[in-house]
BALOBA-1460 file (C-alpha; in Angstrom, 3 decimals):
// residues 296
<rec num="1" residu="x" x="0.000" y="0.000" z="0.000"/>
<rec num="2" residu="x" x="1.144" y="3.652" z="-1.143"/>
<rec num="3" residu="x" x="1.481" y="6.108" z="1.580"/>
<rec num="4" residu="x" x="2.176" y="9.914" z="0.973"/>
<rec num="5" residu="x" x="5.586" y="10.239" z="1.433"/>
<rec num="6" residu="x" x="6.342" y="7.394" z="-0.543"/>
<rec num="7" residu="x" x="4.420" y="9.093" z="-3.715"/>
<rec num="8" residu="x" x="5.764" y="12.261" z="-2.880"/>
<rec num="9" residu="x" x="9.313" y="10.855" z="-3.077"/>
<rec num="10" residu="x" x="8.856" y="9.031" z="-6.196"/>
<rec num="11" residu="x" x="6.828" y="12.335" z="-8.148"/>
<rec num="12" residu="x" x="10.369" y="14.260" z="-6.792"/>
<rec num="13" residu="x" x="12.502" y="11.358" z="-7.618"/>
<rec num="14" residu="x" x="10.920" y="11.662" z="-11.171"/>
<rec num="15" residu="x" x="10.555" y="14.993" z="-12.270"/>
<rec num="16" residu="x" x="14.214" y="15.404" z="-11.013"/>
<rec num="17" residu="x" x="15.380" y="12.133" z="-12.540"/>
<rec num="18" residu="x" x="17.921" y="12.162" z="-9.468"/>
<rec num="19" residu="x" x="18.033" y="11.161" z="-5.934"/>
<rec num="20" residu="x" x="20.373" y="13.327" z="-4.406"/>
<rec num="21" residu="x" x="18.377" y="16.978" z="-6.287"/>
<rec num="22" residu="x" x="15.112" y="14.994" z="-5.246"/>
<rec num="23" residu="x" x="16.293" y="15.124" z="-1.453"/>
<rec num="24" residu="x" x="17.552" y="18.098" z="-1.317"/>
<rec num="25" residu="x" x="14.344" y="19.517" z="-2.406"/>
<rec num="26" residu="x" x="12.498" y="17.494" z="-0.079"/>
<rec num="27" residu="x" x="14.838" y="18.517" z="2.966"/>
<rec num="28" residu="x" x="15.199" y="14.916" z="4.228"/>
<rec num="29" residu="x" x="18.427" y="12.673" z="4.044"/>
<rec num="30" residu="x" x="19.457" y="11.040" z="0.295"/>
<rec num="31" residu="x" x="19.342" y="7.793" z="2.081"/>
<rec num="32" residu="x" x="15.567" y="8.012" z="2.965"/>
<rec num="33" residu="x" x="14.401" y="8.528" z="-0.381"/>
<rec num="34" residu="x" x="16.675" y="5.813" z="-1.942"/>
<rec num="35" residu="x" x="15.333" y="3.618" z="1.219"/>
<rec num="36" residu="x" x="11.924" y="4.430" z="0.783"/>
<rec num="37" residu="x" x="11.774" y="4.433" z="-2.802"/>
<rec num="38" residu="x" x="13.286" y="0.438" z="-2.732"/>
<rec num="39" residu="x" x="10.121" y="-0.391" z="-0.269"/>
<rec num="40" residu="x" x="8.190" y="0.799" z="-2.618"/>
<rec num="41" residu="x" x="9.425" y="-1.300" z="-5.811"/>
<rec num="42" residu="x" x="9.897" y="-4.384" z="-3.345"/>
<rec num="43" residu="x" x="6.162" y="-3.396" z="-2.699"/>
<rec num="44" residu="x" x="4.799" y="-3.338" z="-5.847"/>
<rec num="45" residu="x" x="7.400" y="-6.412" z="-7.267"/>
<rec num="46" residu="x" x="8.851" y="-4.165" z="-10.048"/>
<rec num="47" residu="x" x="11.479" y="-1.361" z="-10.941"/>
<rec num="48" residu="x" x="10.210" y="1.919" z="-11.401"/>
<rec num="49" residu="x" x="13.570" y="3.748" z="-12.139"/>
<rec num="50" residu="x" x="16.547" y="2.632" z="-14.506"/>
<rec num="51" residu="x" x="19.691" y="3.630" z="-12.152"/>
<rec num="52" residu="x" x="22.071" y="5.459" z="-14.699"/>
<rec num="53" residu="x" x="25.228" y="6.235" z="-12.504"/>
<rec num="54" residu="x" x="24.276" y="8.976" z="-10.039"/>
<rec num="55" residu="x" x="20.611" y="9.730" z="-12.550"/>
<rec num="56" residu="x" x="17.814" y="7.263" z="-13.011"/>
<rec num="57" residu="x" x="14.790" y="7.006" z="-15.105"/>
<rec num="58" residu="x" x="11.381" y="6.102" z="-15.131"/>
<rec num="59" residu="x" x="10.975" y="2.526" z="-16.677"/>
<rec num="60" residu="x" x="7.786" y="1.779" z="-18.390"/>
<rec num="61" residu="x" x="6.164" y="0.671" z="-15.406"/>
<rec num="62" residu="x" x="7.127" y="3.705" z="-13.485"/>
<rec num="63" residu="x" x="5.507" y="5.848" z="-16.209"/>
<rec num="64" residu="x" x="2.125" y="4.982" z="-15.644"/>
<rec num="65" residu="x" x="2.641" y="4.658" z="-11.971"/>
<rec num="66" residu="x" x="3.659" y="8.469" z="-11.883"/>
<rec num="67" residu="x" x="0.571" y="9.447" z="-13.604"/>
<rec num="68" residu="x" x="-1.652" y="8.162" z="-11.351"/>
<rec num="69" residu="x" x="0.439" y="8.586" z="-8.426"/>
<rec num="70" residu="x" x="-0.087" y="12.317" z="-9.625"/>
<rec num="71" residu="x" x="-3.643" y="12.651" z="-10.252"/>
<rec num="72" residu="x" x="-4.256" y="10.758" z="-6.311"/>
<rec num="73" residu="x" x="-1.778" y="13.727" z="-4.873"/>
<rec num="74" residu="x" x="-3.672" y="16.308" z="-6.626"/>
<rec num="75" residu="x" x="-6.824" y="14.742" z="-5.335"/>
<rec num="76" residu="x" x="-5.623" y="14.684" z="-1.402"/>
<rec num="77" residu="x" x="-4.517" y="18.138" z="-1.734"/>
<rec num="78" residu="x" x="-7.913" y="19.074" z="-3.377"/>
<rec num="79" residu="x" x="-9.713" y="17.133" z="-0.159"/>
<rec num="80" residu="x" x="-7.429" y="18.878" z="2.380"/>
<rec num="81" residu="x" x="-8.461" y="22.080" z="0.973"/>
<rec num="82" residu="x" x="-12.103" y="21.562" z="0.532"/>
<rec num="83" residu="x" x="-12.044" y="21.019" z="4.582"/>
<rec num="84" residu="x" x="-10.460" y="24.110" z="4.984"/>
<rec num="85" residu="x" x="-12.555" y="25.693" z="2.086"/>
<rec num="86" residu="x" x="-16.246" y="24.834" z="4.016"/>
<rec num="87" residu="x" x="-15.229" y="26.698" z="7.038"/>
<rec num="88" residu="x" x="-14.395" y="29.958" z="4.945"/>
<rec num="89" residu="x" x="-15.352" y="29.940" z="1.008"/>
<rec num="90" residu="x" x="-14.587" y="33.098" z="0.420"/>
<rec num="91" residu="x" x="-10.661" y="33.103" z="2.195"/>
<rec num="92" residu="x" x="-9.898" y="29.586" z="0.140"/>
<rec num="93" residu="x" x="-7.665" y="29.695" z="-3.105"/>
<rec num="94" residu="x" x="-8.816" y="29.559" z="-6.830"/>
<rec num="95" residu="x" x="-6.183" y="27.519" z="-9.025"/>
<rec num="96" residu="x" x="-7.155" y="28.757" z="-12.754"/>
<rec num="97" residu="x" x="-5.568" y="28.167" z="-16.629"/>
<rec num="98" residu="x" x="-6.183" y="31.170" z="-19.298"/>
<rec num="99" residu="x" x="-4.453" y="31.458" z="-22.711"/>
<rec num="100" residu="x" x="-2.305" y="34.394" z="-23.155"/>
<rec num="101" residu="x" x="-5.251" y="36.073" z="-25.352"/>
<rec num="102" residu="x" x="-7.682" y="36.463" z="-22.370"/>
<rec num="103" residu="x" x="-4.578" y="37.278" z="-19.941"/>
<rec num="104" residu="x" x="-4.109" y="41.372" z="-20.640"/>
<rec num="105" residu="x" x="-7.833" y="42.248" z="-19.742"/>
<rec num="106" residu="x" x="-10.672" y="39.521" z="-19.233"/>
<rec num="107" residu="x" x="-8.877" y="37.157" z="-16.569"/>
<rec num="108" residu="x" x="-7.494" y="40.477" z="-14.525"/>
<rec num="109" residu="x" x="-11.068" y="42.396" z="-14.411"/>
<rec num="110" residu="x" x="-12.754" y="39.464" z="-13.603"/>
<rec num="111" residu="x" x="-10.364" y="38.679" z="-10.407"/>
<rec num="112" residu="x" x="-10.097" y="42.238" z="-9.397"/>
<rec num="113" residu="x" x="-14.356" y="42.529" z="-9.132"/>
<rec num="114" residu="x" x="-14.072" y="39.390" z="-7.614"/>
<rec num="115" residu="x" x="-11.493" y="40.042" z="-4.707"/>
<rec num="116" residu="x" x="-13.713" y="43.577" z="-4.444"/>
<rec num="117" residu="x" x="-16.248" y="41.409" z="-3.132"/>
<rec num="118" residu="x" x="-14.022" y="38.823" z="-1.480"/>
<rec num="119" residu="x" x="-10.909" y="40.615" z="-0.854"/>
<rec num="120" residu="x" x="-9.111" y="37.649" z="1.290"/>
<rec num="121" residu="x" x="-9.747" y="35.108" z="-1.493"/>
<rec num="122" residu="x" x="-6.399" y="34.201" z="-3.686"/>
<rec num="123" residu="x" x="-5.213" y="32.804" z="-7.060"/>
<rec num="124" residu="x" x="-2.706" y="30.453" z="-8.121"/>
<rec num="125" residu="x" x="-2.948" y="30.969" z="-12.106"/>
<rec num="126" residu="x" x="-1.132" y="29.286" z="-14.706"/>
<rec num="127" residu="x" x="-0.671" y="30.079" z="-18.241"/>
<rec num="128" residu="x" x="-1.777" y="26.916" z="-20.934"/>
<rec num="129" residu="x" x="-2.280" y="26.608" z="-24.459"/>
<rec num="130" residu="x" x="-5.569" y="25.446" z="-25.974"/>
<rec num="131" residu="x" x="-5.058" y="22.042" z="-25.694"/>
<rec num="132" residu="x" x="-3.386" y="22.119" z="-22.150"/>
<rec num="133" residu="x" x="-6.423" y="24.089" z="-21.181"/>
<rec num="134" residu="x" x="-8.697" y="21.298" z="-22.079"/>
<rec num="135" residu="x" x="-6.529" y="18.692" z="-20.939"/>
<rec num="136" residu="x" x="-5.495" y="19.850" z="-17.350"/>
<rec num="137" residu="x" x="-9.143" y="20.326" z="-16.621"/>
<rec num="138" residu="x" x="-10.220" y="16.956" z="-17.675"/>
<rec num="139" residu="x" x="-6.587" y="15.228" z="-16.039"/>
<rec num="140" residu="x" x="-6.870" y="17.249" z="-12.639"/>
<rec num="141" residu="x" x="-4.155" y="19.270" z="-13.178"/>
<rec num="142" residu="x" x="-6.786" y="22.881" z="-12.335"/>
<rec num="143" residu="x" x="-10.129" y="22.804" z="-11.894"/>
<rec num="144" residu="x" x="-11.404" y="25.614" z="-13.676"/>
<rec num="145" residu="x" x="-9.939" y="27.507" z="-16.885"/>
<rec num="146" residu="x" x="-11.162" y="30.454" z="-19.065"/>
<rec num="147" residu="x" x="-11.216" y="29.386" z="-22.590"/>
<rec num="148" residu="x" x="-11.896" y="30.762" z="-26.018"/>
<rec num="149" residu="x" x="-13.554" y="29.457" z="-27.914"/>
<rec num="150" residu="x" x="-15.236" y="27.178" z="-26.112"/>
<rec num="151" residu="x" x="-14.215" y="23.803" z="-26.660"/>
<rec num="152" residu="x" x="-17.240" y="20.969" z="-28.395"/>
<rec num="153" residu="x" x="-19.119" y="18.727" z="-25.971"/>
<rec num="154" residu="x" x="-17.521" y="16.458" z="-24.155"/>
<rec num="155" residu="x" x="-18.862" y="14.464" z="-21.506"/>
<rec num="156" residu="x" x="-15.803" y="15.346" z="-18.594"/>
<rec num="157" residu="x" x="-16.031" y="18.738" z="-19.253"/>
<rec num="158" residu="x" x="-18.146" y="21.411" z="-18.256"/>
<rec num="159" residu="x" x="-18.923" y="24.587" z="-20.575"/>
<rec num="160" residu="x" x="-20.293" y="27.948" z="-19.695"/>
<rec num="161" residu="x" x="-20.651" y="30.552" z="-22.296"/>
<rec num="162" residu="x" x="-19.490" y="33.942" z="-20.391"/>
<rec num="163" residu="x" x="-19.495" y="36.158" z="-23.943"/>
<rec num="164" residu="x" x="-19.258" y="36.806" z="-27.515"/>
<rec num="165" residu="x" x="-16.588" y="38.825" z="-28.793"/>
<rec num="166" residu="x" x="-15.960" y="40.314" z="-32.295"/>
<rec num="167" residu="x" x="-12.656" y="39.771" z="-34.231"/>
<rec num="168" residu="x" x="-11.603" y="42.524" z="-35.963"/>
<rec num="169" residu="x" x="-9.065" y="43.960" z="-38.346"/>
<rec num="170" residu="x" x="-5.797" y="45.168" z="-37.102"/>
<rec num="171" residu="x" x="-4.364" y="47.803" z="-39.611"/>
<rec num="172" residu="x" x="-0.645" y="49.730" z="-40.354"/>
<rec num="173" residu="x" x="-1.840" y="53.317" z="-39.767"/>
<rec num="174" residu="x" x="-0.702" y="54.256" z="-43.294"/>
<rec num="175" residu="x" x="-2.641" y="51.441" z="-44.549"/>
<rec num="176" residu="x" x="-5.280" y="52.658" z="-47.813"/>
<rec num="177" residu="x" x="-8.244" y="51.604" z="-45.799"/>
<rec num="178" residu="x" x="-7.871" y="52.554" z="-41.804"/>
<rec num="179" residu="x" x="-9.393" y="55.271" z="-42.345"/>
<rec num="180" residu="x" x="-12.891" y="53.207" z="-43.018"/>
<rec num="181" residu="x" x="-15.504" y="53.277" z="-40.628"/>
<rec num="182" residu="x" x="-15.982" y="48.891" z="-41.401"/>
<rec num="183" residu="x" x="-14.386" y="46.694" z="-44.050"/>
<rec num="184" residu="x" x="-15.292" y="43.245" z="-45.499"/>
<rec num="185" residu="x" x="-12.889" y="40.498" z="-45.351"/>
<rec num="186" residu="x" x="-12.548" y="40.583" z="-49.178"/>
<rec num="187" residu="x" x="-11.066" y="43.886" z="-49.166"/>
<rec num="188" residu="x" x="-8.186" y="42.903" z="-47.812"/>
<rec num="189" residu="x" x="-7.320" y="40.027" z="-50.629"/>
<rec num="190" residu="x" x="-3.539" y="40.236" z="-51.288"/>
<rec num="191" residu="x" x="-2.293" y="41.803" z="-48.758"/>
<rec num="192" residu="x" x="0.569" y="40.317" z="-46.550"/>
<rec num="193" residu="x" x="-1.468" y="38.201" z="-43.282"/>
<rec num="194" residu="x" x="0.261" y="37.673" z="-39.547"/>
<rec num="195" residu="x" x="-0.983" y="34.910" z="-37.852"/>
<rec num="196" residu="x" x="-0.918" y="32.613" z="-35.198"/>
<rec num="197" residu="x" x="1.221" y="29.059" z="-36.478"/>
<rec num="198" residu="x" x="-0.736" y="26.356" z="-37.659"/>
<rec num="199" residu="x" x="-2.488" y="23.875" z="-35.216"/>
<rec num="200" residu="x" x="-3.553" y="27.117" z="-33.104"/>
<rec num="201" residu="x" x="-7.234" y="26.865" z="-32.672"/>
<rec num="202" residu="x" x="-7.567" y="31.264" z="-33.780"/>
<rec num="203" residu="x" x="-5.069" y="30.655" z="-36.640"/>
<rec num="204" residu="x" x="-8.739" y="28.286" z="-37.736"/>
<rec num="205" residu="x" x="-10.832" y="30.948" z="-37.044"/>
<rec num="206" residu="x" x="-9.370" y="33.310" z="-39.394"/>
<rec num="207" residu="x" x="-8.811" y="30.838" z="-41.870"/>
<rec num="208" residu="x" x="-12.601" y="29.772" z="-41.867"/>
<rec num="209" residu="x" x="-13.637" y="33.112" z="-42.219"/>
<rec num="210" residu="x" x="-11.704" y="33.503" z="-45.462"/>
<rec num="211" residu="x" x="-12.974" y="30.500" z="-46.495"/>
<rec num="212" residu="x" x="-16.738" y="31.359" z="-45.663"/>
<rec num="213" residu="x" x="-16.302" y="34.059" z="-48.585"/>
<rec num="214" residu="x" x="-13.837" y="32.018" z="-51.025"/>
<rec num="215" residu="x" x="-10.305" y="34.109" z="-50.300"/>
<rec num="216" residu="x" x="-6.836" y="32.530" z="-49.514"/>
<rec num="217" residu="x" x="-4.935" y="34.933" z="-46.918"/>
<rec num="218" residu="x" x="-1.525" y="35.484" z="-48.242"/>
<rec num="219" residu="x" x="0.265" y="34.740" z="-45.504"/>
<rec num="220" residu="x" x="3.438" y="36.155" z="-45.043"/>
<rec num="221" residu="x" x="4.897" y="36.370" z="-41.147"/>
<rec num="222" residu="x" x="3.552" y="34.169" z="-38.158"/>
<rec num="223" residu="x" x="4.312" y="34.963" z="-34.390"/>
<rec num="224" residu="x" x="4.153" y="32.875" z="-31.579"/>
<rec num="225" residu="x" x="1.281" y="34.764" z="-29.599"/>
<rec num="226" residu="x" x="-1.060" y="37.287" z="-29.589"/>
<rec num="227" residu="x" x="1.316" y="40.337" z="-29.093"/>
<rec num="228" residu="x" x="4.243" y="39.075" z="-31.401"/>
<rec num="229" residu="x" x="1.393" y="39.971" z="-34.044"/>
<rec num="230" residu="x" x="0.862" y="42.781" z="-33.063"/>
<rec num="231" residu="x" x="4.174" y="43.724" z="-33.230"/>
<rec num="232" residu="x" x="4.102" y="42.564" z="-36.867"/>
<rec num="233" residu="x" x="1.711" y="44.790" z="-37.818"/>
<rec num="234" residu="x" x="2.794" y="47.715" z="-35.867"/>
<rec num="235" residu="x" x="5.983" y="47.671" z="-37.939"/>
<rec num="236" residu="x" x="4.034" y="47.892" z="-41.302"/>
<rec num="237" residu="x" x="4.818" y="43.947" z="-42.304"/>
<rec num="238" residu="x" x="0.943" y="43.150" z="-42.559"/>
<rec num="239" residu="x" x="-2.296" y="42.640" z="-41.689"/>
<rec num="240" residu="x" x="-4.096" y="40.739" z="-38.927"/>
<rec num="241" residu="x" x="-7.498" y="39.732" z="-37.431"/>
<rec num="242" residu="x" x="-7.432" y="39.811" z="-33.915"/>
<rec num="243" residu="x" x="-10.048" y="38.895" z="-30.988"/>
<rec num="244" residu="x" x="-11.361" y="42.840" z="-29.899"/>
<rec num="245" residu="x" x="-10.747" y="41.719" z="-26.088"/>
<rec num="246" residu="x" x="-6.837" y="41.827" z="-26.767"/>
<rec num="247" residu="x" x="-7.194" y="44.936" z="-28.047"/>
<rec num="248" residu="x" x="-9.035" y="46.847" z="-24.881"/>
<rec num="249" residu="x" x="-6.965" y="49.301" z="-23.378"/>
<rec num="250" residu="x" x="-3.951" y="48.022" z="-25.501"/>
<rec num="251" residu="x" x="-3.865" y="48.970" z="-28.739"/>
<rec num="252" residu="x" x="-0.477" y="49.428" z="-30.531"/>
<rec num="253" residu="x" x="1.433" y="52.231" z="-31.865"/>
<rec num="254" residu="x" x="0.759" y="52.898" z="-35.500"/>
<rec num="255" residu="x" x="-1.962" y="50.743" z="-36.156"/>
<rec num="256" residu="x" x="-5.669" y="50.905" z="-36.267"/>
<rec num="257" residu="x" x="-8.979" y="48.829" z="-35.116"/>
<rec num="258" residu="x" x="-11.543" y="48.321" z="-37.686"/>
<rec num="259" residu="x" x="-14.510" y="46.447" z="-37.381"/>
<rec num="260" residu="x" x="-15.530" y="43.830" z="-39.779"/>
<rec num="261" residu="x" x="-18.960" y="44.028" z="-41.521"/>
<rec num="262" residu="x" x="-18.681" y="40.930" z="-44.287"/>
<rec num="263" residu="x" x="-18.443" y="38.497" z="-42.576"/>
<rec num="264" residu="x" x="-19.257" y="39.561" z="-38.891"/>
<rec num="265" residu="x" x="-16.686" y="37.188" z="-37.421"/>
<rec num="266" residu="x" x="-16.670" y="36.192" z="-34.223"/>
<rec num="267" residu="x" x="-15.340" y="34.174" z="-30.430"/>
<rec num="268" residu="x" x="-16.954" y="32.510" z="-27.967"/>
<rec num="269" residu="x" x="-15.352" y="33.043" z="-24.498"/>
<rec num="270" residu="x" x="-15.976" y="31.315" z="-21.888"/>
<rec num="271" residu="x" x="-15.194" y="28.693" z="-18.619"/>
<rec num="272" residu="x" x="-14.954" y="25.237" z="-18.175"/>
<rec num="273" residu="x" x="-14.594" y="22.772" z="-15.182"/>
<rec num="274" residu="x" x="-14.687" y="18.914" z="-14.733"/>
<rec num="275" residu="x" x="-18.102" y="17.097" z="-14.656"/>
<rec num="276" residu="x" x="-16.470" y="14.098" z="-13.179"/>
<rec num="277" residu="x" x="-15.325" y="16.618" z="-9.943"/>
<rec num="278" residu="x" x="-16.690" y="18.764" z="-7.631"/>
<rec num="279" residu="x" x="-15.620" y="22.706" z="-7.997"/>
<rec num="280" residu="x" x="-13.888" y="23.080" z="-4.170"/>
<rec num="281" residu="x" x="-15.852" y="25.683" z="-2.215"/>
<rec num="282" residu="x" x="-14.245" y="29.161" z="-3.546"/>
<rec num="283" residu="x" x="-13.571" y="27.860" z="-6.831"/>
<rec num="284" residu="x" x="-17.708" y="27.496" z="-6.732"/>
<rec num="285" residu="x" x="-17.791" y="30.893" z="-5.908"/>
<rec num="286" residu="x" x="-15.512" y="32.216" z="-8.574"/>
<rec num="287" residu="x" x="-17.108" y="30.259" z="-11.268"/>
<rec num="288" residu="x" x="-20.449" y="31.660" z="-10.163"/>
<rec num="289" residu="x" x="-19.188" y="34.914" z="-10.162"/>
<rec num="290" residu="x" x="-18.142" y="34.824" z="-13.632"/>
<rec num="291" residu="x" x="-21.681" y="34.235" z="-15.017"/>
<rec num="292" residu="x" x="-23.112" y="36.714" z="-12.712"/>
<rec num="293" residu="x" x="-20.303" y="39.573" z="-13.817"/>
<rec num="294" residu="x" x="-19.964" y="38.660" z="-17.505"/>
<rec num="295" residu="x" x="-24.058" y="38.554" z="-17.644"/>
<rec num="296" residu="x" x="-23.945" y="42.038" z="-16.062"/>
């Protein structure tokens, strides 16, 4: 039978893929670990770790062991803090994911009303991409991550539609048309595109609007994120469509915001949590919130 130290051990032993690091994070004596983590394979009848000189590895075996081992340490800590949670909701801790697109202006309003109302609550936040987002909700990793756009049904995950956004046109200021009031799409056939690389979920979005109306965006520079394109365009190298949130409050130098009118394009934003686990008590209260403040 696993007992905490032992996992917590062998998740240090393995991330660190050394004994001696492993201890000395742990503050407890190399010999131990090494003692505790041979109980624990004479235990269980196999080796969990390949021992490489003074480094070892996870074997096979030891792989799948550390993922559950992980998801039943994430659970404990999730019960420990749900006790503490019921006694004060509004003191306990909110772990949330956000992509860096909701992380300049939706993500910070929404905590700062929130912490108005509950000023001792606190955050632990953690920056994800798309599929992360999705993942560590469903794995255990967070329990509660803002999202755009909202993912398709799945039965372990949770969906709540907060808002609708618009994507617009990012323009150089020089550029013939940003001085229009609205464009369509198709006026901007031919000219040089920044985007998001390929497998990005708003890189699709763009793309499927140009489809919707039969154009092929030349597309001449990607960027990593959000800002890099911005960047791109602020310099005169192109044009982009952007989500209007990332633009609130931070719109940059030498370039203009125009809306689309053909095709009104658009992003869902909104939250997600497990269906297969309960939201701990101020996480509950957060995600409440959220509908409440984005409603409002």
């Amino acid at each position: 039978m696993l007992d905490t130290r032992q996992m917590k051990y062998f998740i240090e032993v393995a991330k660190r893929e050394h004994v001696t690091e492993a201890a000395d994070a742990l503050h407890v004596a190399q010999s131990s670990v090494s003692r505790q983590l041979q109980q624990l394979e004479s235990e269980l009848g196999v080796d969990l770790f390949v021992r490489e000189g003074r480094r070892v590895r996870l074997t096979p075996t030891g792989r799948l062991l550390l993922a559950r081992v992980e998801q039943i340490m994430h659970m404990i800590g999730e019960a420990e803090r749900e006790v503490q949670e019921c006694l004060a909701p509004e003191r306990g801790t909110v772990r949330v994911a956000f992509p860096i697109s909701l992380a300049a202006h939706v993500l910070p309003t929404a905590i700062y009303a929130f912490r108005q109302r509950y000023p001792e609550a606190k955050f632990q936040m953690r920056q994800a991409l798309y599929r992360d987002l999705t993942d560590g909700v469903v794995q255990g990793e967070f329990n509660l991550a803002l999202i755009a756009p909202l993912p398709p049904e799945d039965k372990k995950i949770r969906s709540k539609l907060l808002f609708t956004e618009q994507i617009v046109a990012l323009l150089p200021i020089h550029h013939p048309l940003a001085r229009e009031s609205g464009i369509k799409l198709s006026a901007l056939e031919g000219d040089p595109f920044v985007t998001l690389p390929e497998g990005t979920i708003f890189r699709e979005i763009v793309l499927n609007a140009c489809r919707e109306i039969g154009m092929t965006p030349n597309i001449a520079f990607e960027g990593d994120d959000i800002d890099a394109l911005k960047g791109l365009v602020s310099a005169g190298l192109g044009v982009a469509l952007m989500p209007e949130v990332t633009l609130v409050d931070n719109l940059p130098p030498s370039t203009v915001k125009i809306p689309l009118v053909d095709p009104n394009v658009t992003r869902t934003v909104g939250v997600i949590c497990p269906t297969q686990r309960k939201l701990l008590p101020t996480e509950q209260l957060f995600f409440q919130f959220l509908s409440e403040f984005f409603a409002r």
